[in-house]
RODORO-256487 format. One line per field, with one value per residue (C-alpha): x negated, y negated, z; residue number from 1. Coordinates in steps of 0.2 Angstrom, whole numbers, plus 2048, in hexadecimal, padded with zeros to 3 digits. Layout:
<sites>
px <- (X	...)
py <- (Y	...)
pz <- (Z	...)
num <- (NUM	...)
</sites>
This chain:
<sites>
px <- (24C	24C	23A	23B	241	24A	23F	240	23D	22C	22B	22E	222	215	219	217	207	203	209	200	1EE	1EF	1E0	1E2	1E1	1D1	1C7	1C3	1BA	1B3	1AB	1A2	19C	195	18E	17C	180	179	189	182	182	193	19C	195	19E	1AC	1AD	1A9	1B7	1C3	1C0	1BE	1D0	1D4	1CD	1D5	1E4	1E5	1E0	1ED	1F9	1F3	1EC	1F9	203	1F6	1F3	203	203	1F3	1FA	20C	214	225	228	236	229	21B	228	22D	219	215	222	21D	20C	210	21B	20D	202	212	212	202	202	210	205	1F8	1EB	1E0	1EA	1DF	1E5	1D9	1C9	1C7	1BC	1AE	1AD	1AE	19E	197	19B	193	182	182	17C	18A	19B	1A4	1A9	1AA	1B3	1BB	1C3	1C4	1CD	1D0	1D7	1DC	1E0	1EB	1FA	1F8	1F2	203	20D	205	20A	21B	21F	21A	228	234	234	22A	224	215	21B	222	20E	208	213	20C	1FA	1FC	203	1F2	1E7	1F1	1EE	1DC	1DC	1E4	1D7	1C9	1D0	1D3	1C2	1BA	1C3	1C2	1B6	1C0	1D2	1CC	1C5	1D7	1E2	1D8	1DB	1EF	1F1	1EC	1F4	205	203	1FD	20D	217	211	214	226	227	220	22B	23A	22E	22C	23E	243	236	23B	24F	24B	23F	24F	25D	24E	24B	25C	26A	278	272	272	287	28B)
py <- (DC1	DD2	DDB	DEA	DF0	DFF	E0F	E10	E00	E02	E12	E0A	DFC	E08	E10	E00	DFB	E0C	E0C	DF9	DFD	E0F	E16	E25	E17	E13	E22	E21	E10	E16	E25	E1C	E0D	E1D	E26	E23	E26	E36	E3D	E35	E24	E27	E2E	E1D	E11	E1B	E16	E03	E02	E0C	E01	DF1	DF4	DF5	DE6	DDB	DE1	DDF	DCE	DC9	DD0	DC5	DB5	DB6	DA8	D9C	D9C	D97	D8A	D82	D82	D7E	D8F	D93	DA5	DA5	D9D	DAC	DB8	DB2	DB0	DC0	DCA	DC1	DC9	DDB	DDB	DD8	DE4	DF0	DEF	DEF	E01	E08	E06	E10	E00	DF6	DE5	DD6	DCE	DDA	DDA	DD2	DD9	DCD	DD1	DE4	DE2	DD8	DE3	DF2	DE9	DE9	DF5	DF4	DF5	DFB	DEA	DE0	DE7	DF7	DF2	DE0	DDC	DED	DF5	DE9	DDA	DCE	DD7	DE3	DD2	DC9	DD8	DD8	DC8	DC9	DDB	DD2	DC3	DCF	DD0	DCA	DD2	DDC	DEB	DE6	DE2	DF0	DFB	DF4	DF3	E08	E09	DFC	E0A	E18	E11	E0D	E21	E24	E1C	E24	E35	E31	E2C	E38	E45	E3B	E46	E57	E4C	E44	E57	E5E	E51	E4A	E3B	E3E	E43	E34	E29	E31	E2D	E1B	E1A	E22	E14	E06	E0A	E08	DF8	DF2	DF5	DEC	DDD	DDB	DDB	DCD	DC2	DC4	DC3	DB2	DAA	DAC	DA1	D94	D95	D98	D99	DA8	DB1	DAE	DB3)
pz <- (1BF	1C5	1CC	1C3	1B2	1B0	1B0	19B	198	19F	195	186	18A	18E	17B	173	17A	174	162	161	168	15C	162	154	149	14C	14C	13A	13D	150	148	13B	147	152	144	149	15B	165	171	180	177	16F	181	188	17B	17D	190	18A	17C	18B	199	18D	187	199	19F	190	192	1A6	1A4	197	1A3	1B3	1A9	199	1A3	1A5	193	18D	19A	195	183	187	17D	182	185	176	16B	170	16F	15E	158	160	159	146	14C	14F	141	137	13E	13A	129	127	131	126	11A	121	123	12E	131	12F	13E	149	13D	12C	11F	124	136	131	127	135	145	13A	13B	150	15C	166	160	16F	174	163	157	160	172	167	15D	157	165	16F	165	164	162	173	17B	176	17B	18C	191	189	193	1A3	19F	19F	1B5	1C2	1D2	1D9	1D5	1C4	1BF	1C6	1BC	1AD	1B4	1B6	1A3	19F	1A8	19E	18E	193	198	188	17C	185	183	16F	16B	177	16A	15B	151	157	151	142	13C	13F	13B	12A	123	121	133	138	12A	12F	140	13E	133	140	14A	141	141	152	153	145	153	161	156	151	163	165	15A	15F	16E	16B	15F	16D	17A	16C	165	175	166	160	171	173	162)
num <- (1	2	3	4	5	6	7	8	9	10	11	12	13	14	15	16	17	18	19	20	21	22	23	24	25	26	27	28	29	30	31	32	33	34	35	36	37	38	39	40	41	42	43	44	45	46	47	48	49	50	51	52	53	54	55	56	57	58	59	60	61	62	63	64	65	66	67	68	69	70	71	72	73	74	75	76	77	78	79	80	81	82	83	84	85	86	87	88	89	90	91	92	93	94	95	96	97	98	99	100	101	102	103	104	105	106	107	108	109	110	111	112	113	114	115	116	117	118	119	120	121	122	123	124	125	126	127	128	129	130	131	132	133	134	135	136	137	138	139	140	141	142	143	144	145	146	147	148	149	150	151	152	153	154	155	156	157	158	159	160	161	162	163	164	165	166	167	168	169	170	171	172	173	174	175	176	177	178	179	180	181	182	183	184	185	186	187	188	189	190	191	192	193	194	195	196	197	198	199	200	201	202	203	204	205	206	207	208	209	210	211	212	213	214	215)
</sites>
């Protein structure tokens, strides 16, 4: 296995990490948790939910291994499951929606009654849920090599960056975009995980199922 991926592979990876964690998505939500907040509290959970993301994902990326060791999951099977996963989230995306996987209705009502929602429910799950977590470690499968994880530590960083940024501006974008500017961008992005999750679970079938790759 080679150490590095070609230059647009990591571009793409860093697109669909992207398009997953949707931080436009979630302004709606982030500016009615933050509704109560002065400007200072709000610029400090934006720096929580920011780094949060960061750390989750960095994490994923250096500890998903372990993981599926300690349960004995093949890589094909998580690829398969994972790209089941995003798939989900997908349509529920092209439908201008919240998925359930990264917050049921019950933990929506719950996270509303805490003080601090930075952590729990907006860099998890909403942000960074399950979804980005599987795609982490399924983007680091791909290679190995230092450089190959610090690639994809920058693109972890960019996104954190990235997130920031969004919900630093989120009162200024959700007052220009409305509630169809941001639909049609969450949509946008659903379609492009649609493609991610497809390749997944190709990709997961030719492990499990060799035929498949030499037909």
């Amino acid at each position: 296995m080679s150490h590095m991926l070609n230059y647009s592979e990591y571009v793409k990876m860093f697109i669909g990490l992207l398009a997953i964690i949707n931080p436009f998505g979630v302004i709606p939500i982030f500016i009615g948790m933050t509704s109560d907040q002065s400007d200072g509290q709000r610029r400090q959970t934006v720096r929580v939910v920011a780094t949060s993301v960061s750390v989750i994902l960095l994490v994923s990326l250096f500890f998903g291994d372990l993981f599926l060791e300690f349960f004995g999951i093949s890589i094909a099977s998580f690829r398969v499951g994972g790209g089941i996963l995003i798939l989900l989230m997908a349509i529920a995306m092209l439908h201008a929606k919240t998925s359930l996987i990264r917050q049921t209705e019950e933990e929506a009502d719950e996270s509303t009654e805490k003080e601090s929602v930075a952590i729990v429910p907006l860099a998890m799950p909403l942000l960074a849920g399950p979804g980005a977590i599987s795609t982490v470690i399924l983007e680091a499968h791909k290679s190995s090599g230092l450089a190959h994880y610090m690639i994809i530590s920058t693109g972890i960083l960019l996104i954190g960056l990235a997130v920031w940024g969004v919900l630093r501006l989120a009162p200024w974008i959700a007052g220009h975009l409305g509630a169809t500017g941001l639909n049609i961008f969450t949509r946008i992005m659903g379609l492009i995980l649609a493609a991610i999750a497809v390749e997944f679970i190709a990709s997961g079938l030719q492990g499990l199922f060799p035929i498949l790759a030499a037909n």
